[in-house]
C-alpha positions in Angstrom: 5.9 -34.6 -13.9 7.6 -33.7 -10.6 11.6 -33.7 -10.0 12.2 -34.2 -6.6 15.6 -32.1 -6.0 14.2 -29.4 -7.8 14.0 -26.3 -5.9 10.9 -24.6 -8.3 9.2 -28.3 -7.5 9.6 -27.8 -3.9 7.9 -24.5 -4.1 5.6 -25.8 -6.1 4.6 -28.5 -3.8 4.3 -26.0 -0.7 7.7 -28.0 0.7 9.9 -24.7 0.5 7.9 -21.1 1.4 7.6 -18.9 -1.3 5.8 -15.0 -1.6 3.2 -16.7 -4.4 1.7 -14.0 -7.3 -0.5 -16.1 -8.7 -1.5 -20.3 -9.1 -3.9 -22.5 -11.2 -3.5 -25.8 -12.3 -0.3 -25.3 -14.8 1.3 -22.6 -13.6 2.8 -21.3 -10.0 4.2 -17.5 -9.9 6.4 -16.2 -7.5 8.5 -13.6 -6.3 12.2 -13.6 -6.7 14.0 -14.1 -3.8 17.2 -11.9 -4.8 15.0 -9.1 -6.8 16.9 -7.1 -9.7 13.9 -4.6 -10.0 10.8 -3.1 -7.9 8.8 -5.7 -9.5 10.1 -9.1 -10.0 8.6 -12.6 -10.1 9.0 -15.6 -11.6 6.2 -17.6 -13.6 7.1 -21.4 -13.7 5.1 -24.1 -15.3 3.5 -26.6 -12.5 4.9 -29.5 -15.0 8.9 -30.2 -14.0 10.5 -28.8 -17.9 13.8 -28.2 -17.5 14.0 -25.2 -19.9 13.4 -24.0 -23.3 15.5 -26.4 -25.0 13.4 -28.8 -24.0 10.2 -27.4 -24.5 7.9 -28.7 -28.2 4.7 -27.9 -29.8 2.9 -30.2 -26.9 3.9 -26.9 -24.5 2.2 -24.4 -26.9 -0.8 -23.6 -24.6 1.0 -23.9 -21.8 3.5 -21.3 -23.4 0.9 -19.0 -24.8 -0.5 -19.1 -21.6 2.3 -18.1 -19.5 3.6 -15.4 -21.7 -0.3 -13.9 -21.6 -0.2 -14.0 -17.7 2.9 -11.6 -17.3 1.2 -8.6 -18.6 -1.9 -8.8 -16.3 0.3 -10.3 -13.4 2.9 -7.2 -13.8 0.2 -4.5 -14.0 -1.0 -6.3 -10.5 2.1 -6.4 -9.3 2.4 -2.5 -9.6 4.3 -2.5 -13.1 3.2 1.3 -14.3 1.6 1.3 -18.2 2.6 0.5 -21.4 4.0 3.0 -23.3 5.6 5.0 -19.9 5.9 2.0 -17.5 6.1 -1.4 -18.7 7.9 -4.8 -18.0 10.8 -7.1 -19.0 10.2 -11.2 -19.8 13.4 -12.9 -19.2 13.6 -16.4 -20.1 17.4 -17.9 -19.2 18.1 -21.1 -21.1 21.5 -23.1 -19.9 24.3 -22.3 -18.6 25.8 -20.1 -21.4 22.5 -18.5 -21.0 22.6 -17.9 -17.2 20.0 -20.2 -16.3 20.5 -21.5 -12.6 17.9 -23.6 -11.9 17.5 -25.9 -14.1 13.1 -25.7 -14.2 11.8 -23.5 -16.8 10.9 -20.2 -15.6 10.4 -16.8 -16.8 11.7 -13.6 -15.3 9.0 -10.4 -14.9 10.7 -7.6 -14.4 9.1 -3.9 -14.1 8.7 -0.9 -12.2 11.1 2.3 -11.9 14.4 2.9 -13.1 17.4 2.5 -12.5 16.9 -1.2 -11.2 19.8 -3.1 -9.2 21.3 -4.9 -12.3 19.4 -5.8 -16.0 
């Protein structure tokens, strides 16, 4: 499933240039373009969800899956090791929630401190 105004979508498809982490067939990582830390990315599912309120036990793998990338991807990334260094997973869900695009996506965070905002 594919939304066509959707900016994640448009990376996705290669229509809109994007600093890519990491790709398989259900799931396309990405830098952020306005990063709040040294290390930040963005892991979005290839399939257009619009966010977690929407997600249901048919995304389980796909979840799992994501949420077992960020480690690995974050250590690649140049996130220093757990217990010193580490990560953050943000996952912004509606408005309220200060989601701004409107395809599910997860935040990676990492590196030193102090970051620009979070």
């Amino acid at each position: 499933m594919h939304d066509p105004s959707c900016i994640f979508c448009k990376i996705i498809a290669g229509q809109i240039p994007s600093k890519k982490v990491y790709e398989d067939d259900d799931v396309f990582a990405f830098h952020d373009i306005n990063p709040w830390a040294p290390v930040h990315f963005l892991l979005v599912p290839k399939q257009h969800i619009p966010s977690m309120a929407q997600v249901g036990p048919e995304h389980e793998r796909l979840l799992g899956k994501m949420l077992l990338l960020a480690p690995r991807l974050a250590a690649e990334q140049g996130c220093n090791p757990y217990p010193e260094g580490g990560f953050r997973i943000v996952c912004n869900t509606g408005a309220e929630g200060g989601q701004e695009v409107h395809h599910l996506h997860i935040h990676v965070m990492g590196g030193p401190r102090p970051w620009v905002r979070g």
